[in-house]
C-alpha positions as CSV (number, residue, x, y, z in Angstrom):
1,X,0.0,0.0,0.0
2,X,1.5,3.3,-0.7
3,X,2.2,5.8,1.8
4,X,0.2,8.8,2.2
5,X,1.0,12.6,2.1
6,X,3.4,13.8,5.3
7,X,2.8,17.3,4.1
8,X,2.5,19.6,6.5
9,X,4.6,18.6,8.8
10,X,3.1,16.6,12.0
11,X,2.2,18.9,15.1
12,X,5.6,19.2,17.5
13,X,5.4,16.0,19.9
14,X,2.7,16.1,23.1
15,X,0.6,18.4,20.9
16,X,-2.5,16.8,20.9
17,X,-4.1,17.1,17.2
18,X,-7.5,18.5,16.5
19,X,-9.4,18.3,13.4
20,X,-9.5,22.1,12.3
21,X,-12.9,21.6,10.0
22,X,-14.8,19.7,13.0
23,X,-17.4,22.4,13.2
24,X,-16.9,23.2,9.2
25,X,-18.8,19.9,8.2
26,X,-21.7,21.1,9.7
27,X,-21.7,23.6,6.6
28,X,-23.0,20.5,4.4
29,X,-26.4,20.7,5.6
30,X,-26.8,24.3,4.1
31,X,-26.9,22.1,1.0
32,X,-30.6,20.1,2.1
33,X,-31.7,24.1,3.2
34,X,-31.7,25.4,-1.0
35,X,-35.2,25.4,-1.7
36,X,-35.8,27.2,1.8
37,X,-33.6,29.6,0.8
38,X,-34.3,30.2,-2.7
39,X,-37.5,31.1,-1.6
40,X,-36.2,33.2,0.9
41,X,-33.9,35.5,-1.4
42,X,-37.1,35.9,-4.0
43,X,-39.4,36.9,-1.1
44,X,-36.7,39.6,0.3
45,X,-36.1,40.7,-3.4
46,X,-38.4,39.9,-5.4
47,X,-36.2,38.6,-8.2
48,X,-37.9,35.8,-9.6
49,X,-34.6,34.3,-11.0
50,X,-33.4,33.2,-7.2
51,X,-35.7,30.0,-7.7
52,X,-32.0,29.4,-9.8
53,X,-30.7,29.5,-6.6
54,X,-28.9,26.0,-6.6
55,X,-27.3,25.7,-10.1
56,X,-25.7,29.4,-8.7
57,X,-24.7,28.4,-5.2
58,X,-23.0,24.7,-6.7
59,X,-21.4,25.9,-9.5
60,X,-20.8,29.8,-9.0
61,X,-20.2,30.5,-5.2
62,X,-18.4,27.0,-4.5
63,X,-16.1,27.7,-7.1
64,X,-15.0,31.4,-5.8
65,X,-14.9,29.9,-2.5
66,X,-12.4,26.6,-3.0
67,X,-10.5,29.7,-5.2
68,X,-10.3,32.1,-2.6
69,X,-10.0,29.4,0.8
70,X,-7.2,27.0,-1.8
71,X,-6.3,23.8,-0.9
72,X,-5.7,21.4,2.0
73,X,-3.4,18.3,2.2
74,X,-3.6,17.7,5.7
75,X,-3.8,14.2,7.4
76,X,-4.9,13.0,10.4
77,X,-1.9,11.1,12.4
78,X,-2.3,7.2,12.5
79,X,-3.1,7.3,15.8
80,X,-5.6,9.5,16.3
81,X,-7.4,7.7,13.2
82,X,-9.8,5.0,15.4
83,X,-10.9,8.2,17.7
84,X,-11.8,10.3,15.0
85,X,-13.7,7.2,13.1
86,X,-15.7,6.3,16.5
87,X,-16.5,10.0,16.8
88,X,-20.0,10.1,16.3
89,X,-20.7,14.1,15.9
90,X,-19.6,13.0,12.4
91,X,-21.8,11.0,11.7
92,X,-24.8,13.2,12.5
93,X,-23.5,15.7,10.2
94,X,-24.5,13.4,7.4
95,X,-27.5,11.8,9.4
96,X,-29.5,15.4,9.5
97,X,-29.1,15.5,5.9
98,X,-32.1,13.2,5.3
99,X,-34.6,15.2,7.5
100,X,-33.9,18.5,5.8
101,X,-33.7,16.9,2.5
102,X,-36.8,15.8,2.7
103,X,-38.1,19.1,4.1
104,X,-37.2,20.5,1.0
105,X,-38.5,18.3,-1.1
106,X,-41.9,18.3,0.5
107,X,-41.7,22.5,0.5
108,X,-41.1,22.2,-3.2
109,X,-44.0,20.4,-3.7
110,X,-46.3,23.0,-1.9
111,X,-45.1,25.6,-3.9
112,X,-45.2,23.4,-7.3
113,X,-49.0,23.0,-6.2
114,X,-49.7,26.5,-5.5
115,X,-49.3,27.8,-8.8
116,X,-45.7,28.9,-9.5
117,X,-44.9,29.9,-13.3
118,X,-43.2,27.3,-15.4
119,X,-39.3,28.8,-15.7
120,X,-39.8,29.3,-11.7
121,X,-41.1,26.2,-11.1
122,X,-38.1,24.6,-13.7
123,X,-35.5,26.5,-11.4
124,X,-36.9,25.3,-8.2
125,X,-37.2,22.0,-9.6
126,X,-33.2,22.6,-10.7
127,X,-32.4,23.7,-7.2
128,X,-33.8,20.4,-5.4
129,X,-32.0,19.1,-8.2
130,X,-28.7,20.0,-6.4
131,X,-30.2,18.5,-3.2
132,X,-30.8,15.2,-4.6
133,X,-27.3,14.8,-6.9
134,X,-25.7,15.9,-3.3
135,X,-27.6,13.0,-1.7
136,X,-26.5,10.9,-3.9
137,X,-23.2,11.5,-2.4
138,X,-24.6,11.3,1.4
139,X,-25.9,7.6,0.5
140,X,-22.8,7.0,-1.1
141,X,-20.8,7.9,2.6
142,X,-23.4,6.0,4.8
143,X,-23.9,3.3,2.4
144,X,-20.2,2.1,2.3
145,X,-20.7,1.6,6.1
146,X,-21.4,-1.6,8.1
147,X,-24.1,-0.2,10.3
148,X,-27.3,-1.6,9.4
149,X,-29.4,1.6,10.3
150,X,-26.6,4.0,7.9
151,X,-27.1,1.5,4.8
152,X,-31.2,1.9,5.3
153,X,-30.5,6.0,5.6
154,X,-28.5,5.8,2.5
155,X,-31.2,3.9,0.3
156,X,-33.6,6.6,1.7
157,X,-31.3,9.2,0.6
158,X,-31.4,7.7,-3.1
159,X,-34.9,7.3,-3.4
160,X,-35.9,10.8,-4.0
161,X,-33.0,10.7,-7.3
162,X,-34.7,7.4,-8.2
163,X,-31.2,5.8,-8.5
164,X,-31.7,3.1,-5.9
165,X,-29.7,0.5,-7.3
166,X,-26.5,3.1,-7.3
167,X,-26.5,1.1,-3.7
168,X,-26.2,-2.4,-5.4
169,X,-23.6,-1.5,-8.3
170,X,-21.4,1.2,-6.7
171,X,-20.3,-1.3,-3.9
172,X,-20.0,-4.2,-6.0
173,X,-19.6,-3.4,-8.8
174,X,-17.9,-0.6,-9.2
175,X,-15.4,-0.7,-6.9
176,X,-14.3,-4.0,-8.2
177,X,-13.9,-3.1,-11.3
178,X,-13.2,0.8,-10.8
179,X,-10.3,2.0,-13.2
180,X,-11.5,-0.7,-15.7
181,X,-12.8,-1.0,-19.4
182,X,-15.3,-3.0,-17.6
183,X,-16.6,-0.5,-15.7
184,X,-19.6,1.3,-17.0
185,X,-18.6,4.1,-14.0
186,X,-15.0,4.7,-15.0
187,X,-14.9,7.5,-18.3
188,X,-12.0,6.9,-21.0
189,X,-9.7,9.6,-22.4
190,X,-11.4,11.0,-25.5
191,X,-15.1,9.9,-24.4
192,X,-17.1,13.0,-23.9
193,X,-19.5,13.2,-21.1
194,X,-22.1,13.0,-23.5
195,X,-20.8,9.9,-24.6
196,X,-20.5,8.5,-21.3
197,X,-23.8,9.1,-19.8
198,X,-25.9,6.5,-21.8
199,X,-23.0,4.0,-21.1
200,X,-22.4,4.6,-17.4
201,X,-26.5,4.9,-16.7
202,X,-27.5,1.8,-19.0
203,X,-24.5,-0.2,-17.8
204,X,-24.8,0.3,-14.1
205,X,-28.6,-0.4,-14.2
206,X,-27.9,-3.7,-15.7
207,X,-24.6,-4.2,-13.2
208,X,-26.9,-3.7,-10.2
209,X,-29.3,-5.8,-12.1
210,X,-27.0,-9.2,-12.9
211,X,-25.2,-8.4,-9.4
212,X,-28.4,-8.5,-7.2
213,X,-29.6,-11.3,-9.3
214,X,-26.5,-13.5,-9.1
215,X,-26.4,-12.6,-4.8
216,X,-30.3,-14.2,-5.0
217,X,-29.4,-17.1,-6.5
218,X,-26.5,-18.1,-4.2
219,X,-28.9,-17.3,-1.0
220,X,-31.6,-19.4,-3.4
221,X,-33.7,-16.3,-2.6
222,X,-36.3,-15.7,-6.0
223,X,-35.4,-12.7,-7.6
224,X,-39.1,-11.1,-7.9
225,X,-39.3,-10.6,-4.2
226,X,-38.7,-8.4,-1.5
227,X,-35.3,-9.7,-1.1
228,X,-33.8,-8.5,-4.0
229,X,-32.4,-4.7,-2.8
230,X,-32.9,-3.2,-6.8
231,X,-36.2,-4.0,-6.9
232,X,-37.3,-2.7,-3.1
233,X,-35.2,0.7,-3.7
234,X,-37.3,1.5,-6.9
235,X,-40.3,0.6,-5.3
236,X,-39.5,3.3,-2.7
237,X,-39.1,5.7,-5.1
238,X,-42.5,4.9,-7.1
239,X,-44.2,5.1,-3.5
240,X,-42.9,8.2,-3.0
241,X,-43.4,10.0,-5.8
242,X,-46.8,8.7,-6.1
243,X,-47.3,9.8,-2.7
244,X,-46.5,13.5,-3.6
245,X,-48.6,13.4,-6.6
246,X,-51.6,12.1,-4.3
247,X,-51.2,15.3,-2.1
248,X,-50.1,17.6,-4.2
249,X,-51.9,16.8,-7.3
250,X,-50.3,15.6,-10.7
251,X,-48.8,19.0,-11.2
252,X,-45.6,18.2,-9.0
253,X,-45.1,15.2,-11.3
254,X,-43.0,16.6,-13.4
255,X,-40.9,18.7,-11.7
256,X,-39.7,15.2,-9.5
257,X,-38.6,13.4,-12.8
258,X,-36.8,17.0,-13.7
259,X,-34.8,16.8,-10.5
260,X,-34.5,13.2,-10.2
261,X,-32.8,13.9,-13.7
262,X,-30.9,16.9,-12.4
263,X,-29.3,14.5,-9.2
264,X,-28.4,11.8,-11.7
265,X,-26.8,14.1,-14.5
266,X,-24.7,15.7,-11.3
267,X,-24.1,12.1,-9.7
268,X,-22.6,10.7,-13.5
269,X,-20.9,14.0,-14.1
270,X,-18.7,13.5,-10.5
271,X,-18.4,9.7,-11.9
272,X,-17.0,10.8,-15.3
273,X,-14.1,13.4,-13.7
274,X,-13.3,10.9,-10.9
275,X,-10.9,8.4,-13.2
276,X,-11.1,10.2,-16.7
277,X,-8.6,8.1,-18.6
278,X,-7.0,6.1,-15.7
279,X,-6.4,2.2,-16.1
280,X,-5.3,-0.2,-13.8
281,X,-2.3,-2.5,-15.4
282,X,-2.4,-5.7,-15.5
283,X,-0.2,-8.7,-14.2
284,X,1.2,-11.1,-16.1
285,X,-1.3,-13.5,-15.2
286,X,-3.5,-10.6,-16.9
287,X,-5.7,-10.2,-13.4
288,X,-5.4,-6.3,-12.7
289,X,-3.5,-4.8,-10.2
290,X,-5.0,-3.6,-7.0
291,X,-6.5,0.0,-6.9
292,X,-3.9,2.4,-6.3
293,X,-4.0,6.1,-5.4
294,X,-3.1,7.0,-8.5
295,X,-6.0,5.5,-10.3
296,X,-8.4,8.5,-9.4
297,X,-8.5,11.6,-9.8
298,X,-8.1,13.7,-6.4
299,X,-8.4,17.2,-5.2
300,X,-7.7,19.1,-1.9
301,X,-10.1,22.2,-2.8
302,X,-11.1,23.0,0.9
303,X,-14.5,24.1,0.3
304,X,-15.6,21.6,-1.9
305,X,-14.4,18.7,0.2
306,X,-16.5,20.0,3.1
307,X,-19.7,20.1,1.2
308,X,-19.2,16.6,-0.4
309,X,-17.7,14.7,2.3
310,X,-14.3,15.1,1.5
311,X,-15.7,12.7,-1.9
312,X,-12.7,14.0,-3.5
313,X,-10.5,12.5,-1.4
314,X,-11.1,9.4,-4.0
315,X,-8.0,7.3,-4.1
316,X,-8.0,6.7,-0.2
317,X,-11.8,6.0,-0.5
318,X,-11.2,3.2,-3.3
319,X,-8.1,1.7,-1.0
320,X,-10.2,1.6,2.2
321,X,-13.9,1.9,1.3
322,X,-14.8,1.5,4.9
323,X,-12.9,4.0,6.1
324,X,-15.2,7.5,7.3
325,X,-14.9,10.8,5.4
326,X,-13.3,12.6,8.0
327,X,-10.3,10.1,8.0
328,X,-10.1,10.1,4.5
329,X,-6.2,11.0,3.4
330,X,-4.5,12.9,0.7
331,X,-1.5,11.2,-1.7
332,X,1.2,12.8,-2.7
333,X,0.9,10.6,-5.9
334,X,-2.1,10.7,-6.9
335,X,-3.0,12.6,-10.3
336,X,-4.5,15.8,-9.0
337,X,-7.7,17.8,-10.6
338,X,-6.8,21.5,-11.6
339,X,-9.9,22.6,-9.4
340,X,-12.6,21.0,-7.3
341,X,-15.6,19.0,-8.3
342,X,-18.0,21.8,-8.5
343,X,-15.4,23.7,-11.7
344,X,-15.0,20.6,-12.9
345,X,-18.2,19.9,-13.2
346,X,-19.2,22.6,-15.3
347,X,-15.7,22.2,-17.4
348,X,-16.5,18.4,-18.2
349,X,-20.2,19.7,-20.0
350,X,-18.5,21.5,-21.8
351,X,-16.4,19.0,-24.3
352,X,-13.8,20.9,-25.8
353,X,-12.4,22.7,-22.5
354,X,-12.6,19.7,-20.6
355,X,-10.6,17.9,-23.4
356,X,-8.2,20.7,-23.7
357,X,-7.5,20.7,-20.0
358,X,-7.7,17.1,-19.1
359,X,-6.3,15.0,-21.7
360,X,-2.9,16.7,-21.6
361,X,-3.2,15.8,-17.8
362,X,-4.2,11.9,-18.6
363,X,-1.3,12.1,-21.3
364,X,1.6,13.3,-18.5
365,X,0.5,10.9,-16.3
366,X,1.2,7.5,-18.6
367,X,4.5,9.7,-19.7
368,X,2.7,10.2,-22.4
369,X,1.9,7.1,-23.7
370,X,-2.1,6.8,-24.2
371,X,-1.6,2.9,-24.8
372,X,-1.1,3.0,-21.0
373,X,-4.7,4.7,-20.7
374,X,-8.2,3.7,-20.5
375,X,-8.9,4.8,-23.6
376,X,-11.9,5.3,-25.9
377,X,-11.3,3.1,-28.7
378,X,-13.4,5.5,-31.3
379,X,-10.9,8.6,-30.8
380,X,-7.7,6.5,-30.5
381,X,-6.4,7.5,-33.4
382,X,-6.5,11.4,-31.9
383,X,-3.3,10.2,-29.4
384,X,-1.7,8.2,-32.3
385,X,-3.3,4.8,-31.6
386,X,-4.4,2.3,-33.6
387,X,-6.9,-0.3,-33.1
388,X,-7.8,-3.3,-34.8
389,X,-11.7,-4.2,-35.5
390,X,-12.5,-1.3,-32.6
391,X,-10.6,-2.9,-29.8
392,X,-8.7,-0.7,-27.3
393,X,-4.8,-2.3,-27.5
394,X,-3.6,-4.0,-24.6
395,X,-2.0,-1.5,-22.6
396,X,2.0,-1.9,-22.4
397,X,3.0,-1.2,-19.0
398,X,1.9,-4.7,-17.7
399,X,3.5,-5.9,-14.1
């Protein structure tokens, strides 16, 4: 396993260490709060463009903040690691994330029913949009957990994004084969996010499908039941949203598929930028190697990590899924993003700029050998490979 970042230095000996965001991560839960306070800032000023208030605070005000507050590479000390996991102040930073989620949502719906104008009901529905893509990324912290009450929050949390089986496919699936040409969640250098997002939604619905069906069969449970954990998590999602619809009237329908769509689009776009390009060698036995930090894509942007869980953090995740988001370390090897997730975001809808700034990165890292890369065999022959009969050529640095 390769050693994490020493940088900075360690605290002078008998210092006791103390986690200087502690009180920071409760800033995640302004996230749940949008709708409450778009609708705030349009009844103080009347500007009927707040309802846009989430796309702006994501991917506008996160931005200028990780720009302005920069980076941070600090690590906890080893010892200090099995306190700061049995902490539980944080887990209820992402436990109250559910409750106010779903406050949201059922605000939204009241003031969907009550007879908002279409571009303000499509920016509300683009605000709780946010909420749920951010969710997504709460059930993804809770869900990696062995607690039977955190994996139950975290198929709540997808429900309202209608991406239930994420729960099935992202912990066996994906992190198998993470880093892969397998893998229907890792993006490949010259694939636009365009490109990817049929592949990584279709393929991860049938992972999740073939993975909960195969775990059925060897616990000879049937797989049209209540066992099977796909199945059950859409089935919360149809109750709820039929729910909503039966108080609220058909109305609200709608604007929960727009922002079910908005949490996935924001849930595949943090997918695509996480290991853009990155392969895992193989051995000579032609098994792959085991994940390694620098097989995702990390980034230290202060701000950001505190509103996602330190998600960006991504190598030490994939090494030690288990392991809580406030442990999570920083490598000194692993390929860094230019920003954090919520630039990079924006840059990887926009194809050219994302190509422009990325693929030179992906490039650098195999020394510029794209062979070496998990690459996209319909552009190969933009990094001078070729392919025969449309098959990506084994890569070279085998070992």
């Amino acid at each position: 396993m390769t050693a994490p970042s020493t940088t900075p230095p360690a605290p002078p000996a008998g210092t006791p260490w103390r986690d200087s965001k502690r009180y920071a991560w409760l800033l995640g839960l302004a996230v749940p709060t949008l709708p409450f306070q778009a609708a705030a800032l349009v009844a103080v000023s009347d500007w009927q463009v707040l309802w846009w208030w989430g796309p702006f605070f994501a991917f506008v005000i996160i931005p200028l903040l990780d720009a302005l507050v920069g980076p941070d590479q600090e690590n906890p000390p080893d010892e200090v690691i099995p306190l700061l996991e049995e902490d539980r102040y944080y887990r209820w930073c992402t436990y109250l994330y559910l409750p106010l989620q779903y406050a949201g949502l059922l605000y939204a719906c009241v003031l969907w029913s009550g007879g908002m104008s279409v571009p303000d009901a499509l920016g509300l529905a683009a605000t709780v949009g946010v909420v749920a893509g951010v969710a997504i990324n709460t059930a993804h912290e809770l869900g990696h957990k062995r607690e039977t009450v955190e994996r139950r929050l975290a198929r709540l949390a997808l429900a309202q994004s209608a991406y239930g089986h994420f729960y099935v496919e992202h912990n066996h699936g994906h992190h198998i084969r993470v880093a892969t040409p397998e893998d229907p969640a890792s993006s490949r250098l010259g694939e636009s996010l365009w490109a990817f997002l049929p592949r990584t939604v279709v393929g991860s619905v049938r992972s999740a499908w073939r993975l909960e069906v195969r775990r059925l069969d060897r616990r000879r449970h049937g797989t049209w039941s209540h066992h099977n954990d796909v199945l059950t998590a859409w089935a919360v999602t149809v109750l709820l949203f039929a729910t909503l619809t039966a108080a609220f009237d058909a109305v609200v329908l709608p604007y929960l598929l727009i922002q079910a769509a908005c949490g996935i689009l924001l849930l595949e776009t943090v997918n695509y930028l996480e290991h853009y390009g990155l392969l895992r060698e193989r051995r000579p036995d032609g098994r792959y190697v085991r994940v390694a930090p620098r097989h995702s894509w990390n980034s230290n942007n202060t701000t950001s990590n505190i509103f996602l869980y330190q998600l960006q953090r991504h190598s030490d995740h994939h090494a030690n899924p288990l392991r809580r988001y406030q442990t999570l370390r920083h490598f000194d090897e692993a390929p860094q993003l230019p920003s954090g997730y919520a630039s990079m975001i924006v840059l990887a809808w926009g194809t050219p700029l994302w190509r422009r700034v990325m693929d030179p990165k992906v490039l650098a890292h195999y020394d510029g050998d794209a062979r070496r890369a998990n690459l996209y065999h319909r552009r190969a022959g933009r990094y001078g490979v070729q392919t025969s009969a449309g098959a990506q050529e084994v890569p070279s640095n085998r070992g």
